[in-house]
C-alpha positions as a printed NumPy array, in Angstrom:
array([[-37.141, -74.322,  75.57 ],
       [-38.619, -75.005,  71.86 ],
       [-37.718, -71.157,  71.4  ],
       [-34.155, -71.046,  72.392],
       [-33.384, -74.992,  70.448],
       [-34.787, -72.975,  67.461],
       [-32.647, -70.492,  67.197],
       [-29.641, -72.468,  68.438],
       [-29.731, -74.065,  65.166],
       [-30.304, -70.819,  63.525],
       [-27.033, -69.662,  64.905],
       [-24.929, -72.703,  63.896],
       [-26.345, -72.63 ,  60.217],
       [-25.269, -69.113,  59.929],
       [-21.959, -70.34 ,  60.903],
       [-21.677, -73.008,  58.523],
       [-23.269, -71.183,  55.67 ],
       [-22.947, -68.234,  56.781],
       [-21.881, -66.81 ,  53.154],
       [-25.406, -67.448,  52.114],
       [-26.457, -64.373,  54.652],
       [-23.94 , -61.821,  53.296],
       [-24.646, -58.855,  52.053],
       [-24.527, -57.966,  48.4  ],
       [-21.021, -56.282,  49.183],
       [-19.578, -59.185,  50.599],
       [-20.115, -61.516,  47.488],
       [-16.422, -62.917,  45.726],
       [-15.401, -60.451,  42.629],
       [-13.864, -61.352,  39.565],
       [-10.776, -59.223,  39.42 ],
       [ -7.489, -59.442,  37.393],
       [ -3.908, -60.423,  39.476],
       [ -1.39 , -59.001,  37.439],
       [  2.192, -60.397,  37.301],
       [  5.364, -58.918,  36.185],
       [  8.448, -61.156,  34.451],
       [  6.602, -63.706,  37.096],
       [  6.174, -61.208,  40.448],
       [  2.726, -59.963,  41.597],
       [  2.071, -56.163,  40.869],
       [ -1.169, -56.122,  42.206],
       [ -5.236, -56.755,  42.113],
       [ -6.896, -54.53 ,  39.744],
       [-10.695, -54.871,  38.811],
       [-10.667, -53.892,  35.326],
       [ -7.545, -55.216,  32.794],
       [ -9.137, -52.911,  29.578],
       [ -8.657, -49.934,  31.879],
       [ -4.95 , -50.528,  32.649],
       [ -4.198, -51.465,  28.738],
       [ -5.98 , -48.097,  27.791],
       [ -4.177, -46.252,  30.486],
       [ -0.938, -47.975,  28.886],
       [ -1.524, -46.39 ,  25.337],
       [ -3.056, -42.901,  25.83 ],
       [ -0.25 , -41.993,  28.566],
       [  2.6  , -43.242,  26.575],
       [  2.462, -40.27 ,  23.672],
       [  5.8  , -39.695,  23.463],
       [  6.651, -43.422,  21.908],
       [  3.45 , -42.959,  19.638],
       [  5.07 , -39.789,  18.207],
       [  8.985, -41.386,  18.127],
       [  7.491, -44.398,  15.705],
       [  4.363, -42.704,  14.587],
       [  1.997, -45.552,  15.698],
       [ -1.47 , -45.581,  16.935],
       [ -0.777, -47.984,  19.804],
       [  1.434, -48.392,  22.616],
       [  1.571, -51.928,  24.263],
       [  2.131, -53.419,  27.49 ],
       [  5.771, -54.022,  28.443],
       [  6.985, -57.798,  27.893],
       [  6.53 , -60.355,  30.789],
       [  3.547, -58.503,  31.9  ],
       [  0.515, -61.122,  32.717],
       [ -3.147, -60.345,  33.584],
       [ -4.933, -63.437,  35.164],
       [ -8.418, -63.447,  36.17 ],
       [ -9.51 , -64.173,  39.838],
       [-12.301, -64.797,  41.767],
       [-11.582, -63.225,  45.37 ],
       [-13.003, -61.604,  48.406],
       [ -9.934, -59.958,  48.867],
       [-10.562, -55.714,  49.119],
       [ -7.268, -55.123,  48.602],
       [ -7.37 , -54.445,  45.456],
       [ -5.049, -51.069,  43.164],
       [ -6.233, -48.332,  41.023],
       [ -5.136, -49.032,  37.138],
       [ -3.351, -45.948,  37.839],
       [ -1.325, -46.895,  40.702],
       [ -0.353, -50.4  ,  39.035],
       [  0.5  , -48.221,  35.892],
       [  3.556, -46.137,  38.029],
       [  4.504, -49.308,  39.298],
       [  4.953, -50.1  ,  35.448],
       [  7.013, -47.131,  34.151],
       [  9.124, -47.633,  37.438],
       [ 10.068, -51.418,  36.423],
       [  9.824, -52.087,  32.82 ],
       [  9.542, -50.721,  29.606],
       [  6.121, -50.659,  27.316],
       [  5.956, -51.755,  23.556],
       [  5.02 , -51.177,  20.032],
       [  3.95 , -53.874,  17.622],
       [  6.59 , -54.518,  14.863],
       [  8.647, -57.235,  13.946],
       [ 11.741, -58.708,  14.368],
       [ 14.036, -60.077,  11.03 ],
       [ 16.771, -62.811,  11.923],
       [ 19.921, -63.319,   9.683],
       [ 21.106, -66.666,  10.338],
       [ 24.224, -68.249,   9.682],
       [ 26.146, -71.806,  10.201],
       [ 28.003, -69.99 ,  13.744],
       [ 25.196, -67.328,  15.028],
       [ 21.614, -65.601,  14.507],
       [ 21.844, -61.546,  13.722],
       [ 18.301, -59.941,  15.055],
       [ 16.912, -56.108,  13.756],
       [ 13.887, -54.768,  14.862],
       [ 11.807, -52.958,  12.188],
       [  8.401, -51.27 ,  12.535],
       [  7.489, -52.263,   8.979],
       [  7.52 , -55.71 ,   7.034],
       [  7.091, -53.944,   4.005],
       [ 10.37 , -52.06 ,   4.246],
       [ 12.615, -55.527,   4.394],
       [ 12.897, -56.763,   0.169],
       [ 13.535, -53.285,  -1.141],
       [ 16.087, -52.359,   1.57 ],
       [ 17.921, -56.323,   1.03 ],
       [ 17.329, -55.436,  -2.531],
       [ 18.989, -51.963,  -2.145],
       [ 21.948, -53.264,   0.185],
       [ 22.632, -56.235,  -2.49 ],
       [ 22.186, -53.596,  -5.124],
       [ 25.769, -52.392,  -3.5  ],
       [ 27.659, -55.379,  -4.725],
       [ 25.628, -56.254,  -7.752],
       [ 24.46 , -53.405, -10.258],
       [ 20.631, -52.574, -10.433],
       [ 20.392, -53.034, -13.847],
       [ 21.917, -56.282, -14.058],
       [ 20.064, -57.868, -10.796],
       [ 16.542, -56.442, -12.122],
       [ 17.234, -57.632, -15.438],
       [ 17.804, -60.923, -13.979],
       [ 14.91 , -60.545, -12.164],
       [ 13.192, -59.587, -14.873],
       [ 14.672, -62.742, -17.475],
       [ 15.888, -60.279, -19.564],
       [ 19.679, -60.255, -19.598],
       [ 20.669, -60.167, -22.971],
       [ 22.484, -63.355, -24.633],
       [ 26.093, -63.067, -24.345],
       [ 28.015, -63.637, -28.181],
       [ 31.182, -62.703, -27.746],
       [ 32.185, -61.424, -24.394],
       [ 30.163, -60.546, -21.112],
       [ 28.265, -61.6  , -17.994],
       [ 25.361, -63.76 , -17.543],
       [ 23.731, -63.804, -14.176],
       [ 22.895, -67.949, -13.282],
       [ 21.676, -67.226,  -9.984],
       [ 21.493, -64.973,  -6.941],
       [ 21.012, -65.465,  -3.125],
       [ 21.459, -64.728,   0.638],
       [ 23.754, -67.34 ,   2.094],
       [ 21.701, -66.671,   5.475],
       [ 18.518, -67.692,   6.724],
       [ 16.562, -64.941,   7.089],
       [ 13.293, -64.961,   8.093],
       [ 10.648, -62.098,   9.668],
       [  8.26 , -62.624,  12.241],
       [  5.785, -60.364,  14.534],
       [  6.616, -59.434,  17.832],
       [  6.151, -56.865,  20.623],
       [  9.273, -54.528,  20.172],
       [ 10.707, -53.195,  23.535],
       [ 10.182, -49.428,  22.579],
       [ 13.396, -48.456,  24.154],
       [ 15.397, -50.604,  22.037],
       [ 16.565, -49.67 ,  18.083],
       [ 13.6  , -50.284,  16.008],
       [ 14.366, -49.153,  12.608],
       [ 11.278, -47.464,  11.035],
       [ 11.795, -46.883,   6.966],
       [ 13.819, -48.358,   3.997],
       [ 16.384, -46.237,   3.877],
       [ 17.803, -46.495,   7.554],
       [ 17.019, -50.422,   7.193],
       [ 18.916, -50.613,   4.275],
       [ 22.133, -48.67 ,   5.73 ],
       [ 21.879, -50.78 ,   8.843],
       [ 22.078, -54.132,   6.849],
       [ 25.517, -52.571,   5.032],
       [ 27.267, -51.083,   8.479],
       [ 25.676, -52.934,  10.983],
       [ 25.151, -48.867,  12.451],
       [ 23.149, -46.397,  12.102],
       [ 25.892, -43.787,  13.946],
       [ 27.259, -41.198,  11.476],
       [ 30.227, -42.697,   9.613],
       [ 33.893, -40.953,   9.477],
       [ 34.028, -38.426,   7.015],
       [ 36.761, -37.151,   4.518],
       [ 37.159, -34.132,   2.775],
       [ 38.514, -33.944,  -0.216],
       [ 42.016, -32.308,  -1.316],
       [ 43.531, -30.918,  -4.686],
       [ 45.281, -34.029,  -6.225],
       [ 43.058, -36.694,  -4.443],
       [ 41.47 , -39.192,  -6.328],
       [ 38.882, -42.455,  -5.706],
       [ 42.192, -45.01 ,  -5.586],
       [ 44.586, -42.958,  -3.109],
       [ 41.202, -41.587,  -0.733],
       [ 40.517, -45.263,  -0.711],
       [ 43.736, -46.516,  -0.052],
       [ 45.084, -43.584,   2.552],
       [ 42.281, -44.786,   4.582],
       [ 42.572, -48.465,   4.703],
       [ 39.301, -49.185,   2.034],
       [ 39.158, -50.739,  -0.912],
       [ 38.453, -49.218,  -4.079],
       [ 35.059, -51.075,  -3.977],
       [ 34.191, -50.529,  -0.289],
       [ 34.711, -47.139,  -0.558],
       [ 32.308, -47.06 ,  -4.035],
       [ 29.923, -48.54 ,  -1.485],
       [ 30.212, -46.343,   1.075],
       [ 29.698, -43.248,  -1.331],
       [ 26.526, -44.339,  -3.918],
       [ 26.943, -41.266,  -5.912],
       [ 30.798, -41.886,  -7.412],
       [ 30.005, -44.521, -10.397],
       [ 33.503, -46.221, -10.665],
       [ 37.268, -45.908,  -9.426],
       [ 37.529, -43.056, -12.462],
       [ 34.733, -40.674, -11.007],
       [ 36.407, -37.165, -10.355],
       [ 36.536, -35.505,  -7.47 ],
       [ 36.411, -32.097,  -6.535],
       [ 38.343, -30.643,  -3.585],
       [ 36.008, -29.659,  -0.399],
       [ 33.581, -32.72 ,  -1.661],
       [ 32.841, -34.598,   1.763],
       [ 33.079, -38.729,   1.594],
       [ 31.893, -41.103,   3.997],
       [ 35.04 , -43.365,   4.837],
       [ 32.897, -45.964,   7.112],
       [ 34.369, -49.596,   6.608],
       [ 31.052, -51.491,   5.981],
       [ 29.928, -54.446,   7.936],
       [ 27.634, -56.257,   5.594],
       [ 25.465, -58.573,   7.944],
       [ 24.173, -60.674,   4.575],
       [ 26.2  , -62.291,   1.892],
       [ 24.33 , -61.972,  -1.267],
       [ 25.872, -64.715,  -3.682],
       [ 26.114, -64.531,  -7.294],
       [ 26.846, -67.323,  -9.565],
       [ 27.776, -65.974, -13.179],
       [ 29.572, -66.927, -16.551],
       [ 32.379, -64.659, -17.491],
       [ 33.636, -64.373, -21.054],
       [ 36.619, -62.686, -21.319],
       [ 39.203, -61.872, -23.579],
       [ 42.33 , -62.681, -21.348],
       [ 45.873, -61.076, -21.976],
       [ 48.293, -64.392, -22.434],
       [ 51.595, -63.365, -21.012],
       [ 54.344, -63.352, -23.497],
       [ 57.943, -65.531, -22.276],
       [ 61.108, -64.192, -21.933],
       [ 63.777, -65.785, -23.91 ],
       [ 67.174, -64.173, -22.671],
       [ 70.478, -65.099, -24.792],
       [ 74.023, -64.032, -23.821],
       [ 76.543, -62.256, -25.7  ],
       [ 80.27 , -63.116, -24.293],
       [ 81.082, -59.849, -26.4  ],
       [ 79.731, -57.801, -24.665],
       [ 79.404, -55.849, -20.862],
       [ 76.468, -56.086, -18.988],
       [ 75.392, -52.608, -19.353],
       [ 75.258, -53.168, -23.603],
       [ 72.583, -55.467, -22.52 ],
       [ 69.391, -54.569, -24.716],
       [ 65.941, -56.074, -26.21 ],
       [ 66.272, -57.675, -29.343],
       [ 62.708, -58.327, -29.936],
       [ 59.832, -56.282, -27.599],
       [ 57.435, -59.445, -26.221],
       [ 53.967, -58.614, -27.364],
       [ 50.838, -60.77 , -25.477],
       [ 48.778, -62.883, -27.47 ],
       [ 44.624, -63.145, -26.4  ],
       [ 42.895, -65.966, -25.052],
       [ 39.004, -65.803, -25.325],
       [ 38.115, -67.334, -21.508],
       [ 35.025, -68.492, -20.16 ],
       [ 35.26 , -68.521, -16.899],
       [ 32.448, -69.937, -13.83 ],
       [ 32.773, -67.37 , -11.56 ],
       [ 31.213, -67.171,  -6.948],
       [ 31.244, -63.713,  -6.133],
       [ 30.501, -62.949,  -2.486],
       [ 29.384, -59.332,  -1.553],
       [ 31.157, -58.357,  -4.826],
       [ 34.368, -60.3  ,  -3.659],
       [ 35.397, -63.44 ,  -6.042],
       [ 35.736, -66.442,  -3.707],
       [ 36.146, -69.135,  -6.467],
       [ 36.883, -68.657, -10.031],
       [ 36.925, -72.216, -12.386],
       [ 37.844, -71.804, -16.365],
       [ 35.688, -73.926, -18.47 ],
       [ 36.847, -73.068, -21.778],
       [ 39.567, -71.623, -23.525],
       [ 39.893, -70.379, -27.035],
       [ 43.335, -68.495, -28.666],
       [ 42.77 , -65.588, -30.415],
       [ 46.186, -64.533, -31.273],
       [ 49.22 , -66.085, -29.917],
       [ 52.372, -64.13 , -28.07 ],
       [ 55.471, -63.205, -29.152],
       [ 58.722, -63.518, -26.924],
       [ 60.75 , -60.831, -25.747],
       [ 64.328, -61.712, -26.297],
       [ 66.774, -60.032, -24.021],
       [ 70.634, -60.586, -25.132],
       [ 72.478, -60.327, -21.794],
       [ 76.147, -59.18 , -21.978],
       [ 78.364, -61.536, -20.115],
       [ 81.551, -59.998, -20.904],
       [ 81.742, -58.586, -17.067],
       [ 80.447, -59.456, -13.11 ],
       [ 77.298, -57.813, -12.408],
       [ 77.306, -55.553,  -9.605],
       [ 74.172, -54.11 ,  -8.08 ],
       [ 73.67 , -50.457,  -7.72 ],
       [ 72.333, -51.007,  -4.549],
       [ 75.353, -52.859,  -3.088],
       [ 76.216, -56.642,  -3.694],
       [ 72.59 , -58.678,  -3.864],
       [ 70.719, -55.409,  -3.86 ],
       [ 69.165, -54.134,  -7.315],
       [ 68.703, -50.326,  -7.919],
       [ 65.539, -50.784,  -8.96 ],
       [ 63.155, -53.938,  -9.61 ],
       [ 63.63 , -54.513, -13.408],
       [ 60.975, -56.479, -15.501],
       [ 63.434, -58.212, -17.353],
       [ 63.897, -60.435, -14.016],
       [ 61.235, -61.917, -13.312],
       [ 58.923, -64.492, -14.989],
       [ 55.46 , -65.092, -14.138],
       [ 54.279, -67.98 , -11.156],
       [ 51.136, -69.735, -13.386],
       [ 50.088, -70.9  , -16.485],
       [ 47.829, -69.072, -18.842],
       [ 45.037, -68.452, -19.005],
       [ 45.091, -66.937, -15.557],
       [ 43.09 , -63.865, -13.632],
       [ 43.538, -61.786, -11.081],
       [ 41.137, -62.265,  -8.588],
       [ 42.2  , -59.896,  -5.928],
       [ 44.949, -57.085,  -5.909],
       [ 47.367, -55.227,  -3.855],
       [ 45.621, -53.392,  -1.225],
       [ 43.175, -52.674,   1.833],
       [ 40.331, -55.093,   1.751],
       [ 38.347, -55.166,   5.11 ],
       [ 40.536, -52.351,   6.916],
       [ 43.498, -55.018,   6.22 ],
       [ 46.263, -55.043,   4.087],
       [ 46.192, -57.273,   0.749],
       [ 49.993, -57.26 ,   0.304],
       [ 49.869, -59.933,  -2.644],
       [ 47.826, -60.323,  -5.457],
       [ 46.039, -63.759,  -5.824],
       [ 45.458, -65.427,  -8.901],
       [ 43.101, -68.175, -10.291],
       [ 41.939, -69.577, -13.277],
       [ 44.686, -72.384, -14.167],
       [ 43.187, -74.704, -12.27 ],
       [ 43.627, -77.017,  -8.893],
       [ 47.146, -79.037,  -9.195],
       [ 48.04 , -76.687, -12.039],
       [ 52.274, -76.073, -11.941],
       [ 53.323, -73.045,  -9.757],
       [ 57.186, -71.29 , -11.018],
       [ 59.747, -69.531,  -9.47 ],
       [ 59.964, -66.372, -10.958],
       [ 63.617, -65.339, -10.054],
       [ 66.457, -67.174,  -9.424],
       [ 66.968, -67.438,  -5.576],
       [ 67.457, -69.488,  -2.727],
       [ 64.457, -71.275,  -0.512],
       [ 64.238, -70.345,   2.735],
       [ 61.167, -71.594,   4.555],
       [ 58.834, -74.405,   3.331],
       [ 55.221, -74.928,   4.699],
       [ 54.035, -77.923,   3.386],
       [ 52.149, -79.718,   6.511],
       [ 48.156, -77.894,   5.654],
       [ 45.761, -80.214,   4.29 ],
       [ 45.469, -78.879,   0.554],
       [ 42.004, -77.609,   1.046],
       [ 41.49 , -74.955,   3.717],
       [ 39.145, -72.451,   5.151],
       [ 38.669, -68.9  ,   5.571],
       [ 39.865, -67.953,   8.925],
       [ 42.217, -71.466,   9.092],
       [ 45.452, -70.415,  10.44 ],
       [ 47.632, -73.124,   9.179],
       [ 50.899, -72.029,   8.058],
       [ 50.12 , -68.292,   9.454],
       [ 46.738, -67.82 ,   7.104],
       [ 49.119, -68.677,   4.018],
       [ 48.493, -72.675,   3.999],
       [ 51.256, -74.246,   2.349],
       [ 53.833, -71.834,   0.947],
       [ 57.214, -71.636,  -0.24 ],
       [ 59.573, -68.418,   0.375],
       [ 62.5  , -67.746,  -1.847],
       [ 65.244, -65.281,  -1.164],
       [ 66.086, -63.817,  -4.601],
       [ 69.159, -62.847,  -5.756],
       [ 68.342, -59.64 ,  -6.044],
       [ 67.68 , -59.491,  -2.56 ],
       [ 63.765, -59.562,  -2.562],
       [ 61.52 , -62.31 ,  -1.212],
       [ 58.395, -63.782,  -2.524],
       [ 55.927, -65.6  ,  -1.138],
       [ 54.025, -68.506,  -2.961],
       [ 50.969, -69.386,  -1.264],
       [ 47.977, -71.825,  -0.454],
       [ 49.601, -74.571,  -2.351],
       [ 48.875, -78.51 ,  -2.547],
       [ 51.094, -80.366,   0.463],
       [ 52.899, -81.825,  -2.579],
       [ 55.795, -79.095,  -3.088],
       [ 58.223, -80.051,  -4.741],
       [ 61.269, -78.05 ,  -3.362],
       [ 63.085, -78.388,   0.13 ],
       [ 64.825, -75.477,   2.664],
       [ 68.464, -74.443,   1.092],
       [ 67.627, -75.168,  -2.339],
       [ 68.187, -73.231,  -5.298],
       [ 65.784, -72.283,  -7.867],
       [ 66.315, -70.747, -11.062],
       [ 63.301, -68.612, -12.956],
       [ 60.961, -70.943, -14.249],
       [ 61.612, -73.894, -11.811],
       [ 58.41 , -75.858, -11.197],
       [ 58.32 , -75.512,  -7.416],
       [ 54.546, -76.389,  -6.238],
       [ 50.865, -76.627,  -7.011],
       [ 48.248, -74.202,  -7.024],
       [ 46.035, -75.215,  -3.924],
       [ 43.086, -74.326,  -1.763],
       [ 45.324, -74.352,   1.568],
       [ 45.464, -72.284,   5.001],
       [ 42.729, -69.528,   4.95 ],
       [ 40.982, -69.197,   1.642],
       [ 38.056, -69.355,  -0.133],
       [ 38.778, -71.027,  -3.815],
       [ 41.79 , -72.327,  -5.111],
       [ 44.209, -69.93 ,  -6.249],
       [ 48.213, -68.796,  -5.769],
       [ 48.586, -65.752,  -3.421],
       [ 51.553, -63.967,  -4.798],
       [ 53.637, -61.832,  -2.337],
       [ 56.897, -59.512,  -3.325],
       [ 58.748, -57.991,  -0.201],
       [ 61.404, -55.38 ,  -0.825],
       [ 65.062, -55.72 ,   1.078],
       [ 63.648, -53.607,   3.305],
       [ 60.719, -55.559,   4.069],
       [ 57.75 , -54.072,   3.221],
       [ 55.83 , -55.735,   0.423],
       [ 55.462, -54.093,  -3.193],
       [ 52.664, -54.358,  -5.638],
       [ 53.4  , -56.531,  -8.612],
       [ 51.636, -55.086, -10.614],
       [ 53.372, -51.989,  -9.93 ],
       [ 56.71 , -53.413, -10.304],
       [ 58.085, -56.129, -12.258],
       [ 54.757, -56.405, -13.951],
       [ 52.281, -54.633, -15.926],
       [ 48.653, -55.901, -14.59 ]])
């Protein structure tokens, strides 16, 4: 009876501790549960065997960035476990599970450009490669020599005319940090690519051009919807708009898409052409066609100094700070016959030809032409704008002519991208008598002429603004022919 009560309780303690009586295989092992973007992959025993299984498999990425390790892919999670569970996978068998759902990575880093609207991400295998290739791509809108002597605090003092540097800078953000880099995804691995990347946003082969008998730097440019400058950009070996070109050469034609604005704040001084006036007397004796100069209008020179934003090599705002005369101008006088009625070659309002002795010019002096006639951003400049006299300074007719549309409801400082009166801001449109119509744009609110009036040359019609899209105050300056299609001024009625 003693026997059997003995090993009753014998029984019931193995029951209740029985773990105590296992054998050496039945003990809890600590083993790793591995997760994948949050889902279990499996048990394995050793994590160091799938990580090593990870990097000497995966050769083919090693070779493609020519690195010495190959990482797991992201959202993968080891966790340690203690477990009597058996059911545990080989490191092998949880690897193919791996290449099946996700991809593995390299170590690199990842550089963010970040504006007021949005963040702009590259990947890059290298942090060393990111201030030469930023220094290379701003090198595209600012010359070496000048940005490395500013670097350097070496720009030489300005006496009479020329550039000083004040400052330069990324608008953006941009900052670099290190990361696991999905291997499938662009990682850009040396300067050079980096650097073409940060000027076209690409790094696919850009349209090409081939060059023709007769083509030069202006017409390739404009032909194919580039500005001179973007297309000096594009092609680092031509120096300026007068580099010759040799038929059969091969350009790249890619419109750039910086994704950095490097600023530069400079002082310009500049000797400044200051436009001579037209002084036109009439002679009752005789026709119009003995019309003729009297005295040729020379310019005089104003010595400008001017406080000058250029972004990516574009001026955005353009203030003068000092003016000095050099020589003063002499008028042109034009004696007009009046003996007979005008009548057009062209038909009655329709000139043969657009004849500098018609028109005046829109500002006061000094002035500069910030932008010209042309492509700029794959778009059509059809105006030239003009800075320098000043916000509020008087805007002119410069032909006689009729209004016919008046914009004057845009606040008189805009934005880029506003679209207030179409883009233009407040603007004026005059019908000519000549049958041509200019626009006078990104004006103050405060015009001073109404729909149906008549203007003569030299009628102070508005002020120069900041209005509608734009980026600094200034007068954009629009001639469209009868036809409709807008001419360059300063292939026209004047010589700029």
């Amino acid at each position: 009876m003693k026997k059997n009560k003995i090993l009753t309780i014998i029984c019931l303690l193995m029951l209740v501790f029985g773990v105590g009586f296992k054998n050496q295989s039945e003990l809890p092992k600590d083993v790793y549960k591995v997760y994948l973007e949050g889902e279990t992959v499996g048990y394995i025993e050793d994590k160091d065997d799938l990580l090593k299984l990870i990097n000497n498999k995966q050769k083919s990425i090693k070779k493609k960035y020519g690195v010495d390790k190959v990482y797991p892919p992201h959202g993968l999670k080891m966790v340690k476990y203690t477990t009597y569970s058996k059911n545990l996978k080989s490191a092998d068998e949880v690897y193919r599970l791996l290449v099946k759902k996700s991809k593995f990575t390299v170590k690199g880093y990842v550089v963010s450009i970040k504006n007021d609207k949005k963040v702009k991400y590259i990947k890059i295998l290298n942090k060393s490669d990111l201030k030469p290739a930023l220094k290379s791509a701003a090198s595209a809108f600012i010359p070496k020599e000048k940005m490395q002597s500013f670097i350097d605090e070496t720009q030489t003092e300005v006496t009479d005319t020329g550039t000083t540097i004040e400052n330069i800078y990324f608008q953006e953000k941009i900052t670099i940090k290190e990361d696991y880099l999905n291997a499938n995804d662009l990682i850009i691995t040396n300067k050079n690519d980096l650097t073409k990347y940060l000027l076209f946003g690409t790094l696919e082969k850009q349209a090409d051009y081939v060059v023709k008998d007769g083509d030069t730097v202006e017409t390739v440019a404009y032909n194919n919807k580039l500005s001179n400058e973007e297309l000096l950009i594009a092609n680092p070996k031509l120096t300026s708009v007068n580099s010759l070109l040799s038929e059969g050469q091969v350009l790249n034609i890619g419109l750039i898409n910086p994704m950095f604005t490097v600023v530069e704040e400079a002082e310009v001084i500049e000797d400044i052409p200051s436009a001579f006036e037209t002084i036109e007397e009439n002679d009752d004796t005789k026709a119009p066609s003995e019309s003729y100069v009297k005295q040729e209008g020379v310019n005089g020179t104003n010595r400008v100094t001017e406080k000058v934003l250029y972004k990516n090599g574009q001026i955005m705002n353009l203030v003068v700070s000092n003016t000095k005369e050099l020589t003063k101008p002499t008028p042109k006088i034009f004696v007009k016959g009046t003996k007979k009625t005008v009548t057009w070659a062209g038909g009655e309002g329709v000139p043969a030809t657009i004849s500098g002795t018609n028109w005046g010019w829109p500002t006061i002096s000094p002035y500069i032409i910030t932008s010209r006639y042309g492509y700029r951003w794959g778009k059509l400049h059809a105006g030239i704008d003009i800075s320098g006299s000043g916000f509020g300074s008087p805007i002119y007719s410069a032909t006689d002519g009729v209004v016919y549309e008046v914009e004057s409801s845009c606040a008189s400082n805009g934005y880029y991208g506003s679209r207030c009166g179409g883009g233009y801001g407040n603007v004026i449109k005059v019908r000519a008598t000549n049958g041509y119509t200019i626009y006078y744009g990104h004006l103050t609110n405060n015009v001073k002429v109404r729909v149906g009036q008549t203007v003569s040359k030299g009628d102070h019609i508005g002020f120069m603004g900041n209005s509608g899209s734009s980026t600094g105050t200034h007068l954009h300056y629009q001639i469209n022919a009868p036809s409709g299609g807008a001419v360059n001024p300063c292939a026209g009625p004047y010589s700029c």
